[in-house]
N, C-alpha and C positions, 0 to 999 in steps of 0.2 A: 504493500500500500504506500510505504514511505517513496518507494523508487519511484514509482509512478506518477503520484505526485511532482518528485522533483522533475521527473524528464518534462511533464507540464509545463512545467514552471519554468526550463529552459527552453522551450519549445516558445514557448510564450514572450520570453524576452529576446529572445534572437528576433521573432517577427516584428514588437516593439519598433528594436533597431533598425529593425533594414526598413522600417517604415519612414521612419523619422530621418537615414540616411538617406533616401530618395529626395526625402522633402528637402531636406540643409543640401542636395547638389541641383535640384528643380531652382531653385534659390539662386545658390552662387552661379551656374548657369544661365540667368536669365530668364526661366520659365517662371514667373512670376503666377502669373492666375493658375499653373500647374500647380505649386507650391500652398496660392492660398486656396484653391480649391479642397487640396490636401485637408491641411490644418482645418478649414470651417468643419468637413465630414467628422472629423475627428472629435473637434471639438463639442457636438451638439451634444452629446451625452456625456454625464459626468467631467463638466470643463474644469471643474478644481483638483479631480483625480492630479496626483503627484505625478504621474510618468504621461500629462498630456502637456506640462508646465512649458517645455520648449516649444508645441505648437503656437502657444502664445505668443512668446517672441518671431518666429519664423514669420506668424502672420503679418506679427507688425510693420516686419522689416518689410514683408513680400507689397503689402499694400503702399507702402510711402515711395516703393521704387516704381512699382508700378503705376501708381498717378504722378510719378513724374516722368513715366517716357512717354506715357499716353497726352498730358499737355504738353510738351517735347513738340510730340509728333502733330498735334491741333494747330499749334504755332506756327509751324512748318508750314504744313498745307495752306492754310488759313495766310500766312507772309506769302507764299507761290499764287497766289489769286486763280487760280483755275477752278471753273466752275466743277471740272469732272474730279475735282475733291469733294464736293460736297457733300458724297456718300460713304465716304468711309470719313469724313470729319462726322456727321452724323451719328454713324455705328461709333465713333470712338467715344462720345460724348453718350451713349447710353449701356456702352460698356462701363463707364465707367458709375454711371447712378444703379445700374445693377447689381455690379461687385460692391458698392456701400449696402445695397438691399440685403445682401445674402448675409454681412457681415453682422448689420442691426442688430437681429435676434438674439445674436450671441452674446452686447454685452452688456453690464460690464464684463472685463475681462481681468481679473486679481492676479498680477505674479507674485507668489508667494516671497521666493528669494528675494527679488528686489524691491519689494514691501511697495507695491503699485499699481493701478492699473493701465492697462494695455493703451497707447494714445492712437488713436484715429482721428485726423482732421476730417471732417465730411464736408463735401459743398453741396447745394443747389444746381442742381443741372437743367432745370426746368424750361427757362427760358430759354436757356442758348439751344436745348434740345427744339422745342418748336422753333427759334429763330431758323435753322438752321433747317429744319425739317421746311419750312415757308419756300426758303432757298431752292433747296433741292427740286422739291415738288413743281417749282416754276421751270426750273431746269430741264427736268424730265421729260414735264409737257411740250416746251416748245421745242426741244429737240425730237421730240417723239411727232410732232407735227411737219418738222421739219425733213427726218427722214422719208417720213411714209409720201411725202410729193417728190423727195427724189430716188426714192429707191427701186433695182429695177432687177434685183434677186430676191427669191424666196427666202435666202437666206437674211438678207437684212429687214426682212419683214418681222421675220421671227426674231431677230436682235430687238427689233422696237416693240414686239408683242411682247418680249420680256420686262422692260424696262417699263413700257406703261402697268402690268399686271404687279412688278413692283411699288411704281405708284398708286395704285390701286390700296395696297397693303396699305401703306404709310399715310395713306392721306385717301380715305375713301371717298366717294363722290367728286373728285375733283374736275371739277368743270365738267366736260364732255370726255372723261376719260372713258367710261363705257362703251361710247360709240366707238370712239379712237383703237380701243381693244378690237373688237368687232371686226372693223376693218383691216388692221392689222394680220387676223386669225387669215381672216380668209383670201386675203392675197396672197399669206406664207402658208396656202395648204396647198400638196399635193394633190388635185383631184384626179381622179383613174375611170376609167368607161371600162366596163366589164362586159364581155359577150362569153357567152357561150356556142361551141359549135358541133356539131355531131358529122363527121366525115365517116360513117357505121351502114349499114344496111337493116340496123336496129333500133327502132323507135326508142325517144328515152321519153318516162315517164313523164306528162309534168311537171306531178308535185314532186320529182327529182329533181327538175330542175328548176321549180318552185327553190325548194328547200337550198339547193348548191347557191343561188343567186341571192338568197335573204341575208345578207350581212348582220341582220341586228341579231342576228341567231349564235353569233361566233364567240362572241363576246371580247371583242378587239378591243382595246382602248388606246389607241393614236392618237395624238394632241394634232400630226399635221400631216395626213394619211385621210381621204375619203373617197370610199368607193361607190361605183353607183352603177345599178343594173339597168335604169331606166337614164339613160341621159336628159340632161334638164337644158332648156333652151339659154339661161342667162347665166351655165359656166360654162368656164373654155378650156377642156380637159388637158392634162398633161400628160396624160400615160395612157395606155392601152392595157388591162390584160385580159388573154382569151383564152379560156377554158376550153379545150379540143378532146374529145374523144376520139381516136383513131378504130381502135377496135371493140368490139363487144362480143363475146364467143360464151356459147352457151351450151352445155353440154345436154346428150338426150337424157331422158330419164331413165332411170336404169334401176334393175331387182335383183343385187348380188343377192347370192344363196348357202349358205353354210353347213352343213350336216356334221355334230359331234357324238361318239358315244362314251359315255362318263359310267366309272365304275366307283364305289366308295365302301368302305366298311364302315355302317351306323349304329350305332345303339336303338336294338326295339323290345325294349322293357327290362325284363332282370329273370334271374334263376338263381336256383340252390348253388352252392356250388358245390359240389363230386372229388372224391379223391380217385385212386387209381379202383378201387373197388367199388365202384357209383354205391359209394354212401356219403352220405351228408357233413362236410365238414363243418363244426360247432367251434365257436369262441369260447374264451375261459370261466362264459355264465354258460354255457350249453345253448345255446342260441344258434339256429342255420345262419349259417353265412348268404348274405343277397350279393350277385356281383350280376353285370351288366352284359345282355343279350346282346352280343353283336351280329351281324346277320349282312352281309355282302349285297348292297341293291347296283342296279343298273338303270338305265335313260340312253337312250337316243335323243339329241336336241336338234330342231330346227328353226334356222337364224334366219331371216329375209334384211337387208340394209335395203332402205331406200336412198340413193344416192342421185342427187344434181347439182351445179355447180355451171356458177357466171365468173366469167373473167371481163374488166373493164381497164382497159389500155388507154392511156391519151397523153397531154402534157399542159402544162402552161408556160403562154410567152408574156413575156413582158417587155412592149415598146413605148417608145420614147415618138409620142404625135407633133412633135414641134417638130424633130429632125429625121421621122420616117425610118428612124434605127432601130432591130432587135436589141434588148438589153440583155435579155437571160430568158432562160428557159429551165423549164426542171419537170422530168416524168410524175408523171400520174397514174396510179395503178391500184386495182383493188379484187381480190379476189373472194364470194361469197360461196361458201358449201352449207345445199342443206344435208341432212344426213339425219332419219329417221330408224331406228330398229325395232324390230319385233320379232318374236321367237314363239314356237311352243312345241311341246314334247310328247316321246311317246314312251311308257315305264314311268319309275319310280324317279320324282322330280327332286328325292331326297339324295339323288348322286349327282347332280349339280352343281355347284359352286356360284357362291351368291351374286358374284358377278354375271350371271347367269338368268341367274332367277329374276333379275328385276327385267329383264323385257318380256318374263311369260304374260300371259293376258293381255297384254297390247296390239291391237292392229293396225293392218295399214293404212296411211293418210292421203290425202290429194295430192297431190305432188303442185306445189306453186308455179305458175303463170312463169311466162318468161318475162313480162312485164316486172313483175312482184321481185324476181330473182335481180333484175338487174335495178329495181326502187332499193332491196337489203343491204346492196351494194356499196348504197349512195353513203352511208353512215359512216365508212371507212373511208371511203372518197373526199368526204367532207371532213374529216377529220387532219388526212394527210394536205387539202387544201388551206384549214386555219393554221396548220405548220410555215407553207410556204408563205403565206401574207402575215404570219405576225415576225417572221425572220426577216424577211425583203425589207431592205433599204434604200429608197431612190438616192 
């Protein structure tokens, strides 16, 4: 009991340590909110405990360095006068009224040794946050207006759909930011025209091709990706892709037939049991002995498989309708088997084997439509096409 204890206890001061040495090189290092991150966790529980006394200190030090590279660095930006500071002048100035938030709770903060508590300057960041936030927000918008009249990629559509959905965050409602988002979206989306084509000698379904052309069924979620099976007169697509089935092969129906015969030795009831002179052998109460009738049965079994099976062959392209270009392609394939059984026997069904026994009393079924075979199809189909469209990248 004593050992155990002690290994504890070592066990326990060794983590102490290397906690606290992380923190004093997080420190001397430079990682400042590393360090008072540290200490605050440490501190919420039991903060006068003896062995949490140098987080105290660490924090001390970590916060006074720390609000001094962070106005450092405000001053900086703030003397360089460029407006595209005024987002991370912003984040520095609520980094810094947050790191006092987390601190608050904790004090006071008593160090024992040096008969004191812990000093924290706090300031007011209120103003200079909205000042500053006012700033930004004006910034954002008129360059976000700015771009969307000059811009003539998708790509920088979506640079200003980010920056106004930022201003959106920081400063809701602002002016006509909504619309501005809006239009943004939708000049940096990729729009795609989807056809489907059947190059087969085999009807395809069409709640097959209902079901392959419903997108809302995939569960895609694309910020700047839309497809559409019905094209719309007021967009102007940028891609192509078309769904080809090439082949559809469909096999006949068909009644494999299987004939087994099965032998087993079963238990069918009990008897005395006999010595070498058929007399009755008795236990140490005088009592006949019961032991179990085994008895050899036999079965014939007959198997019927109903067997059919669709294979569906095709691919998809995807081009590029501004420049008339193949982009990619990738096979399409799916194969469905029905496969029915049923059996029944002639003899003793007790020499079977229960893998066996579960198709007695089952008969034959319809055999499905060729139609129906190549509809069961579609589920694999449609599965290996939400592969290709949620991977593909224009």
């Amino acid at each position: 009991m004593k050992r155990t204890l002690l290994l504890f206890l070592i066990t326990a001061l060794t983590f102490s340590c290397g906690g606290k040495k992380k923190t004093f090189t997080a420190l001397n290092t430079g990682n400042y909110d590393q360090a008072i991150n540290t200490s605050v966790n440490k501190l919420r529980t039991n903060k006068n405990k003896k062995g949490k006394q140098d987080y105290i200190l660490i924090l001390e030090e970590a916060f006074l360095k720390a609000v001094d590279r962070d106005m450092n660095a405000i001053a900086f930006l703030e003397k360089e006068g460029n407006p595209a500071n005024l987002e991370r002048i912003y984040n520095s100035y609520n980094t810094l009224k947050n790191r006092q938030e987390r601190i608050r709770p904790l004090l006071p903060l008593y160090h024992v040794e040096q008969g004191r508590n812990a000093n924290f300057s706090f300031d007011n960041y209120d103003q200079r946050i909205l000042d500053t936030k006012e700033k930004l927000s004006a910034y954002l918008y008129n360059n976000a207006k700015n771009l969307l009249s000059n811009a003539k990629r998708k790509t920088d559509y979506r640079s200003v759909y980010n920056d106004l959905v930022y201003l959106e965050k920081i400063s809701p409602n602002y002016k006509n930011t909504n619309n501005l988002i809006e239009e943004a979206h939708f000049k940096g989306t990729d729009f795609v025209k989807v056809s489907l084509k059947n190059n087969t000698n085999v009807i395809i379904p069409r709640r097959l091709e209902d079901d392959l052309l419903n997108f809302s069924t995939y569960g895609l979620n694309d910020l700047w990706t839309v497809y559409h099976n019905e094209p719309q007169r007021s967009v102007n697509y940028d891609y192509l892709m078309e769904v080809s089935f090439r082949e559809i092969n469909i096999s006949p129906e068909q009644i494999r037939e299987r004939q087994l015969e099965k032998e087993k030795l079963v238990k069918d009831g009990w008897e005395y049991l006999l010595d070498e002179d058929d007399e009755f052998v008795r236990d140490e109460e005088g009592n006949k002995i019961k032991i179990d009738k085994m008895v050899t049965v036999r079965c014939e079994y007959y198997e019927f498989i109903q067997f059919k099976e669709a294979q569906v062959v095709g691919n998809v392209q995807y081009k590029n309708l501004n420049t008339k270009q193949l982009l990619d392609a990738f096979p399409l394939s799916s194969t469905y088997v029905f496969e029915h059984i049923y059996a029944n026997y002639n003899g003793d069904k007790r020499a079977l084997d229960d893998d066996l026994i579960r198709y007695l009393g089952l008969q034959a079924v319809q055999f499905p439509t060729n139609e129906q075979m190549v509809y069961d199809s579609g589920e694999n189909i449609k599965n290996k096409l939400k592969g290709i469209i949620s991977r593909y990248r224009f």
